[in-house]
VOROVO-540389 format. One record per residue: residue in three letters; x, y, z of N, C-alpha, C in turn. Coordinates in steps of 0.001 Angstrom, whole numbers, padded with zeros to 6 digits, always signed. Atoms other than C-alpha are relative to their C-alpha. Layout:
<recs>
AlaXYZXYZXYZ
...
</recs>
This chain:
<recs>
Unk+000456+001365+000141-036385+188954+171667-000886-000399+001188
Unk+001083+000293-001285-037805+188543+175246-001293+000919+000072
Unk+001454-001346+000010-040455+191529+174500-000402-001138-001117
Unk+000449+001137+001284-041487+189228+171587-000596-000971+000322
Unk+000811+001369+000046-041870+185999+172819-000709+000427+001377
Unk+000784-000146-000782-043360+187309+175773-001564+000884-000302
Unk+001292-000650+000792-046130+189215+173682-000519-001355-000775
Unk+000921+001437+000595-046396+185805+171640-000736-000801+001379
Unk+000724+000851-000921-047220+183640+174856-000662+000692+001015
Unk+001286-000351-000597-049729+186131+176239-000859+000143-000756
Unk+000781+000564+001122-051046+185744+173032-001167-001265-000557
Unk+000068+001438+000392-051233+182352+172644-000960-000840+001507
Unk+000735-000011-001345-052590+182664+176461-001325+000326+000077
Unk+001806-000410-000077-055847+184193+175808-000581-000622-000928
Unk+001107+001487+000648-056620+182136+172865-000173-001548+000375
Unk+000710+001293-000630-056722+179343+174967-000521-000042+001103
Unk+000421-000213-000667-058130+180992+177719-001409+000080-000977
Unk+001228-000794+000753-061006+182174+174968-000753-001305-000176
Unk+000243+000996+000663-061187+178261+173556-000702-000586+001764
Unk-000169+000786-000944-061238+176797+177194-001554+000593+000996
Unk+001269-000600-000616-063902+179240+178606-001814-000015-001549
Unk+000792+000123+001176-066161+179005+174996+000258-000950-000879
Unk-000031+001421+000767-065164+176028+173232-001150-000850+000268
Unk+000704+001539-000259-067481+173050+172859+000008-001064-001010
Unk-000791+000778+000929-067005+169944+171855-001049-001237-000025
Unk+001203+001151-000183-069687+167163+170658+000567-001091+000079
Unk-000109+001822-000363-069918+163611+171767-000283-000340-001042
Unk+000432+000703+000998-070412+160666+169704-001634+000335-000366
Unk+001424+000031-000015-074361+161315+170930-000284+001253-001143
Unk+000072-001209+000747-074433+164678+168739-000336+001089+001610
Unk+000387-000723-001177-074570+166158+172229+000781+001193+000294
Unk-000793-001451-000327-072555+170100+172985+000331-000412+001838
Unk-000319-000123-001284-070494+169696+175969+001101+000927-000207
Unk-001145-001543-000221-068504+172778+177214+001524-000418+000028
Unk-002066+000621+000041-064615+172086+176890+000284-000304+000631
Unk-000953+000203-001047-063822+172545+180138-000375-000635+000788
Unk+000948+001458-001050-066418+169934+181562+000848-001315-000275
Unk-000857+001062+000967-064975+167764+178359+001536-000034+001007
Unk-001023+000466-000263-061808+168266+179750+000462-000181+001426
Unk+000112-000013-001353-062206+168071+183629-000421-001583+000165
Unk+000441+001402-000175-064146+164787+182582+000759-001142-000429
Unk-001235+000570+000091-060813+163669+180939+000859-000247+000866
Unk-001262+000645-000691-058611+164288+183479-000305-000826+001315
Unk+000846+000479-001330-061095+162590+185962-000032-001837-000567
Unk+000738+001265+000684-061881+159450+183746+001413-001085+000685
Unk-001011+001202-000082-060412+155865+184763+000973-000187-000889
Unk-000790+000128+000664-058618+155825+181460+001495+000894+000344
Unk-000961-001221-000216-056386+158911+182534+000955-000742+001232
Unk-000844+000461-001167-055695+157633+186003+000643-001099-000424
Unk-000945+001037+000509-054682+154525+184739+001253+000165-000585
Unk-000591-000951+000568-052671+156555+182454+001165+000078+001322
Unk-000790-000940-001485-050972+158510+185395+000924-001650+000774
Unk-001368+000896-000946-049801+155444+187554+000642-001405-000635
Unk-001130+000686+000606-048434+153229+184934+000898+000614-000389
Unk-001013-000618+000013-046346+155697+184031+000670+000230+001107
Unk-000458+000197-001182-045885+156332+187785+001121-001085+000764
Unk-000811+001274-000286-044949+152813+188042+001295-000477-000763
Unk-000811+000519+000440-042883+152461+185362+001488+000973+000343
Unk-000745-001077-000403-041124+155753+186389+001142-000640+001986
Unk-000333+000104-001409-040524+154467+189900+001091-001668-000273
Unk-000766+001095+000294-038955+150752+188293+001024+000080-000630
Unk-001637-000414+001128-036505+152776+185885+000664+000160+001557
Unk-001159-000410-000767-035285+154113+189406+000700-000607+000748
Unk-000569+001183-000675-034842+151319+190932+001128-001046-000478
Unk-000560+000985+000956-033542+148716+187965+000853+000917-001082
Unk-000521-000758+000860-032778+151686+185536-000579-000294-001199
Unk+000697-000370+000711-033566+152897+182495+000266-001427-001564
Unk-000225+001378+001277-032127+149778+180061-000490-000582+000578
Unk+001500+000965-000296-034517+147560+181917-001211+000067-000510
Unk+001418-000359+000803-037589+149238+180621+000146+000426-001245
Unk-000329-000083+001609-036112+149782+177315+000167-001877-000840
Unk+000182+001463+000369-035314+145861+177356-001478-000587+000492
Unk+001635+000394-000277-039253+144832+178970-000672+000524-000794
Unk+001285-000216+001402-040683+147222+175804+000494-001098-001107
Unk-000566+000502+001383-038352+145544+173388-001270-001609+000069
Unk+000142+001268-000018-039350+142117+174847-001732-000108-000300
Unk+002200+000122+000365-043496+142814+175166+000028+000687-001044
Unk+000467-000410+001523-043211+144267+171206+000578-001188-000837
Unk-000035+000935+000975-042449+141010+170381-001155-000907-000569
Unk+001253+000230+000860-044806+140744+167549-000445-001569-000091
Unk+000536+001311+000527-044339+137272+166480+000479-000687+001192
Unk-000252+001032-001394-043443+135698+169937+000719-000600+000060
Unk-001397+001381+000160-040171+134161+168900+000859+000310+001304
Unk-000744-000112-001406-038387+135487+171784-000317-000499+001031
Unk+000598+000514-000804-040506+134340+173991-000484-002027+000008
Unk-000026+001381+000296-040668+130847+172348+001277-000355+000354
Unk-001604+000770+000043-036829+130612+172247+000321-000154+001885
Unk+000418+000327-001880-037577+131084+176566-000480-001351-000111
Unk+000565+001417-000258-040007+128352+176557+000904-001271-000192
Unk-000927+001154+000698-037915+126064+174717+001153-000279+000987
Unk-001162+000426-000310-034955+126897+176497+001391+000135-000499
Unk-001222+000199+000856-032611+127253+173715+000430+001538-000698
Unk-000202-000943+000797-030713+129973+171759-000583+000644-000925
Unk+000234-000004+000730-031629+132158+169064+000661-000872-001476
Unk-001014+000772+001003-028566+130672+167096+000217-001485-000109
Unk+000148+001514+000155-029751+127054+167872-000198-000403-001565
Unk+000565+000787+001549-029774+124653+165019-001409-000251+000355
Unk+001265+000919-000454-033145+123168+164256+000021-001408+000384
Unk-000318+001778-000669-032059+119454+164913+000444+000600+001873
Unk-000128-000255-001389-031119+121164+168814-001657+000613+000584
Unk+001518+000195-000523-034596+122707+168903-001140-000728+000177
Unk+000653+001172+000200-036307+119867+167824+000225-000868+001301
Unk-000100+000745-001109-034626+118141+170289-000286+000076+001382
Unk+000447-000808-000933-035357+120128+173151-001181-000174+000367
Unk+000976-000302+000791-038944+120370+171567-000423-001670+000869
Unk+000503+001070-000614-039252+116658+172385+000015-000293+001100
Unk+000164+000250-001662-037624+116196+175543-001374+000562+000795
Unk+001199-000678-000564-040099+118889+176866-001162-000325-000131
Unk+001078+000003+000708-042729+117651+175083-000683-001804+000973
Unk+000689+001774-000606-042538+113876+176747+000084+000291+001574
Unk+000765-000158-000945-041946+115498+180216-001158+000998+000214
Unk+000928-000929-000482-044835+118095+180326-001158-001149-000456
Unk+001117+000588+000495-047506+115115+178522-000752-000151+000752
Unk+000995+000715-000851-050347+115342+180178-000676-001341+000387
Unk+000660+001461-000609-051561+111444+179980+001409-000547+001018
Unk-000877+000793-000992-048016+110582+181884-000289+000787+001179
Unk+000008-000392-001473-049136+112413+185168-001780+000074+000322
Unk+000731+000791-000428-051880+111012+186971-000859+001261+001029
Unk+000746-000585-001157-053009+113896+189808+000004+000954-001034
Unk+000919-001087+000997-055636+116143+188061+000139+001475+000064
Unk-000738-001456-000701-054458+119400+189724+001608+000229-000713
Unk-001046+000142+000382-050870+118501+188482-000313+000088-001766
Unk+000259+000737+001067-052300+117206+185235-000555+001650-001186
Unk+000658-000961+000763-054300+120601+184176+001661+001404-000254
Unk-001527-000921+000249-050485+122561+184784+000651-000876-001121
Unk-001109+000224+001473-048872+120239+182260-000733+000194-001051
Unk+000446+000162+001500-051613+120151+179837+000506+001402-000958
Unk-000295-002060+000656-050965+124404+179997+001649+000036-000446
Unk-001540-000075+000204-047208+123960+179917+000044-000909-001396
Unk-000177+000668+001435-047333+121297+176907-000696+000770-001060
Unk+000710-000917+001221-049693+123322+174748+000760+001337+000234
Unk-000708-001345+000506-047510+126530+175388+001057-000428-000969
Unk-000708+000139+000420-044364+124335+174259-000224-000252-001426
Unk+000181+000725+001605-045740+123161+171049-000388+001396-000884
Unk+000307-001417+000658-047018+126819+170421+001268+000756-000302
Unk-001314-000510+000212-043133+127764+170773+000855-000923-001240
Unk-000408+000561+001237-042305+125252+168689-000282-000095-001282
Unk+000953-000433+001288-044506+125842+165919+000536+001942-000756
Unk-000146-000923+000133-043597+129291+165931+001313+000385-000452
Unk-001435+000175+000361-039977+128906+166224+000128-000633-001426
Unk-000243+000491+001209-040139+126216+163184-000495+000641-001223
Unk+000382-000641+001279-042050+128428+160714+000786+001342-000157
Unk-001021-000754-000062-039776+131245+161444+001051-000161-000647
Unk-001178+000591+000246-036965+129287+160875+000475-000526-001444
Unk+000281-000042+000841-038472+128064+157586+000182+000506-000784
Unk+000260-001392+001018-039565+131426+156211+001366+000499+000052
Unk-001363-000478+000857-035671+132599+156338+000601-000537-000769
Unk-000801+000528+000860-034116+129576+155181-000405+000147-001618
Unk+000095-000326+002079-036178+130083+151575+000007+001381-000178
Unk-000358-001370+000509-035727+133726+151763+001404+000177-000196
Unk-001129+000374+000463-032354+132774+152006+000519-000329-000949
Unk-000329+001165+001498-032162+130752+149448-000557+000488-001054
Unk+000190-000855+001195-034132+133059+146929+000820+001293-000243
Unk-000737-001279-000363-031950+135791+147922+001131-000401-000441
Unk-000857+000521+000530-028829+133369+146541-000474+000020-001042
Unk+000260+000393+001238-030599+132287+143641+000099+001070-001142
Unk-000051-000978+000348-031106+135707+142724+001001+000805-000465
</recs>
């Protein structure tokens, strides 16, 4: 078995020694570039490095915080429809009623109003903080919506 796979991966060694020294590979331009330029100019390119030290980074924050931290920070940034991140803003549970979000919804809503604060520096942070809350609230309430009648066709049914 070791005479084997060691005949396969000197095998498998020269045809990509063969590809890597004679390969070429065209650009979008219709242009022939040699493989191993192509791929020297890959592992050189800003996209790559970038590449390299976010993984770096994220590698170096599992070791610190651990590895259910960056399993909970993907979960949280793949939130598609932003409800998680609304039910933050807000403040409130996922398992809130809507008469508690609503309510919430307002409080927040009468202190962040931009015409009740007067210094223009102050004034341009609430306008950003009131237009995020109403974006959480909007989001949250059509959410909240779309189950209760899927709910409710899902009984009817």
């Amino acid at each position: 078995m070791a005479i084997v796979s060691a005949c396969g991966i000197l095998y498998l060694s020269l045809w990509c020694c063969y590809f890597y020294f004679n390969g070429k590979v065209t650009d979008s331009n219709g242009d022939t570039v040699p493989f191993h330029e192509a791929l020297h100019h890959f592992f050189t390119s800003p996209w790559w490095t970038d590449l390299k030290q976010s993984l770096y980074d994220t590698y170096v924050f599992a070791q610190h915080h651990g590895w259910y931290e960056v399993y909970k920070q993907i979960i949280d940034l793949s939130d598609v429809t932003g409800e998680q991140n609304a039910y933050k803003v807000l403040g409130v549970t996922p398992t809130a009623s809507q008469s508690e979000i609503t309510g919430r919804w307002r409080s927040l809503s009468r202190e962040y109003h931009p015409d009740k604060i007067k210094d223009p520096a102050k004034q341009r942070e609430a306008q950003e903080r009131f237009m995020e809350i109403q974006q959480a609230y909007e989001i949250i309430s059509k959410i909240k919506t779309k189950r209760k009648r899927k709910n409710k066709q899902s009984v009817e049914d």
